[in-house]
C-alpha positions, -999 to +999 in steps of 0.1 A: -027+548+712-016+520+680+002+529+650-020+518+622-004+508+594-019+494+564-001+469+541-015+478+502-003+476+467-033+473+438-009+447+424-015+406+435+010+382+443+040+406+456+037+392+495+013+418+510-009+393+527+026+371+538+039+403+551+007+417+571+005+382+587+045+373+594+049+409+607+018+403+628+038+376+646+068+391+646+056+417+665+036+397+689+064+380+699+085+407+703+060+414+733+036+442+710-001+437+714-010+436+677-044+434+657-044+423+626-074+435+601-082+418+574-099+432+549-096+415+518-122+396+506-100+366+496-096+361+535-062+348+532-049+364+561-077+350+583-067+313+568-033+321+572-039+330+612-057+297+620-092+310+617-116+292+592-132+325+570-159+305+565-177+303+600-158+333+617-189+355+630-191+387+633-165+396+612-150+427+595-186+430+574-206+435+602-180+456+618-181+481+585-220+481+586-226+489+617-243+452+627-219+445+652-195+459+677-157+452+663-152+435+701-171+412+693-158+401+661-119+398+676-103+371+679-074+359+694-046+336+678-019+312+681+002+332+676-005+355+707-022+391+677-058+394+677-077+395+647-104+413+630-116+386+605-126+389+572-138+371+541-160+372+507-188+389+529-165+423+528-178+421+492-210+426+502-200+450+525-182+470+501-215+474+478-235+484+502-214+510+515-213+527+480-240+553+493-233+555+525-229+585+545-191+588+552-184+561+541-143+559+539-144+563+574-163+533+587-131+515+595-112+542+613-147+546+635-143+512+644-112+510+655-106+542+675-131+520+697-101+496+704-070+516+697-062+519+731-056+480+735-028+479+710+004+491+700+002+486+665-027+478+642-021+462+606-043+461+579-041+437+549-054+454+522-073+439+491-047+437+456-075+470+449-079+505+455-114+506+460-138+514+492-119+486+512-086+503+507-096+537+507-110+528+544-076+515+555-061+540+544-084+565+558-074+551+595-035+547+591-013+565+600+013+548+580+016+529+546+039+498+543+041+486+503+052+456+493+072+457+461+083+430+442+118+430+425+099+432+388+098+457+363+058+458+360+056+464+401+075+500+398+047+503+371+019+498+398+036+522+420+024+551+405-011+544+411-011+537+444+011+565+454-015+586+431-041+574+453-022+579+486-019+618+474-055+617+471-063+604+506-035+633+522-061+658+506-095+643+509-094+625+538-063+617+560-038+642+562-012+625+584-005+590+564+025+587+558+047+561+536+059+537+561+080+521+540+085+501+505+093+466+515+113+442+488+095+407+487+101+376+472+140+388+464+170+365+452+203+380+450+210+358+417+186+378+398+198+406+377+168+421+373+158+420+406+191+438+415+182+460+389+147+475+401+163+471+438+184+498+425+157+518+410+138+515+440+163+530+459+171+557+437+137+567+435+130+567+470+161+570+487+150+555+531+116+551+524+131+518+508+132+496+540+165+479+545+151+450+556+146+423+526+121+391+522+140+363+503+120+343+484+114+313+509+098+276+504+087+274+541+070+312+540+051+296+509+039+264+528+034+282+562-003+292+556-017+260+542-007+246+578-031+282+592+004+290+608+024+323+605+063+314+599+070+322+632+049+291+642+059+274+612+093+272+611+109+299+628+145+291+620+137+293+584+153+324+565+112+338+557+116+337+596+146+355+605+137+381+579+102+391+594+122+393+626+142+416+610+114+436+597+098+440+628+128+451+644+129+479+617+093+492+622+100+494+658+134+513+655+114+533+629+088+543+655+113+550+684+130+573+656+162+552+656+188+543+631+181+513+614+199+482+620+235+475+604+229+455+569+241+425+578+214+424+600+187+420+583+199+402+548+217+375+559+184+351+558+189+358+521+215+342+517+216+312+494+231+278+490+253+293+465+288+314+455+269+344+472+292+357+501+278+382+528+297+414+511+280+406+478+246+407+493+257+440+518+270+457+482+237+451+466+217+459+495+235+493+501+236+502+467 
């Protein structure tokens, strides 16, 4: 049976969508058969997989309405993870679910019907928590966050993990934090350093140890439809999603993590920085 993990945080532009779709890959080449949901409306992550949002039918509206069977609206990839696609139609979807009978469990219907196929299940989340969110989070079993090294993303925080104490009581019982993940990060920012530290303070190994730098070649990736594994895949956006799926898969086999200078060297920088300066920070 998958692991279903959602990838949310109500806050744009802190990597969710790079992450759901780079870990995707990650774990599709390490040899994991992996679907990827999306269900954001913006249908980046469909875009980002190679599939044009705009003619991909069925898709994850139909699916949610009951119009049409979510084997028919998978597709396969590129890069060897199958895909539940989504776009501005979820929208729709969303609306006229409002008054529907159970409602924030249309999603996890769905997919018990292919769970079996898979050994993990991601779903990229809309920047939301609204119906869409509240289904993926009704089917997961864990919760991977994105944070971004800023002050006003421990702000956001609070919400969602409001709304994730909500879902525990309401509705799904077992979801669990999979871990917060650090996006976009540059050791040569104080402040990023700064609510790194908060971060971990706050809470302690649910902070992932695996970092994303922030990465030119993960930014260009999906206007070419192409994960960064496709992409470039000795770039460091690359090596760290590698890193990360290693991490989720130790995490699953209830294994140590790997040793830090496993997983932040692709942050290093064309700079002063040395590998103990970016260890110290990352174990702080």
């Amino acid at each position: 049976m998958a692991r279903i993990i959602a990838v949310a945080n109500q806050k744009g532009g802190v990597g969710k969508t790079t992450t759901a779709v780079n870990l995707a890959a990650a774990l599709a080449a390490a040899k994991r058969k992996v679907l990827l949901v999306d269900l954001d409306p913006q249908g980046n992550a469909t875009m980002a997989s190679g599939v044009d949002k705009r003619v991909a039918k069925p898709n994850g509206c139909e699916v949610l309405l009951d119009e049409a069977p979510i084997e028919q609206a998978i597709v396969k990839t590129e890069a060897h993870y199958d895909l539940l696609p989504g776009n501005g139609d979820l929208t729709a979807a969303e609306l006229k679910l409002m008054d529907a009978i159970a409602r924030e469990n249309r999603l996890k219907d769905a997919l018990a019907k292919v769970a079996d196929r898979y050994d993990t299940i991601l779903i990229d989340c809309p920047p939301s928590l609204h119906l869409l969110t509240l289904n993926a989070l009704a089917a997961a079993n864990g919760l991977l966050i994105p944070v971004q090294c800023e002050y006003f993303a421990l702000e956001g925080l609070s919400s969602l993990l409001d709304t994730v104490k909500a879902v525990r009581q309401r509705l799904n019982p077992t979801l669990e934090i999979e871990g917060l993940l650090r996006t976009m990060y540059d050791v040569r920012n104080n402040l990023g350093n700064e609510v790194s530290a908060q971060l971990t303070t706050h809470f302690g190994d649910k902070v992932l140890r695996s970092i994303i730098p922030r990465n030119v070649r993960l930014a260009e990736a999906p206007s070419h439809g192409q994960p960064i594994h496709l992409y470039d895949r000795s770039s460091r956006g690359a090596i760290a999603y590698i890193g990360l799926a290693g991490e989720i898969i130790r995490r699953e086999r209830g294994q140590n993590a790997p040793a830090a200078n496993e997983v932040v060297t692709p942050m290093l920088h064309e700079s002063d920085e040395t590998l103990d300066d970016v260890v110290d920070i990352h174990q702080e």
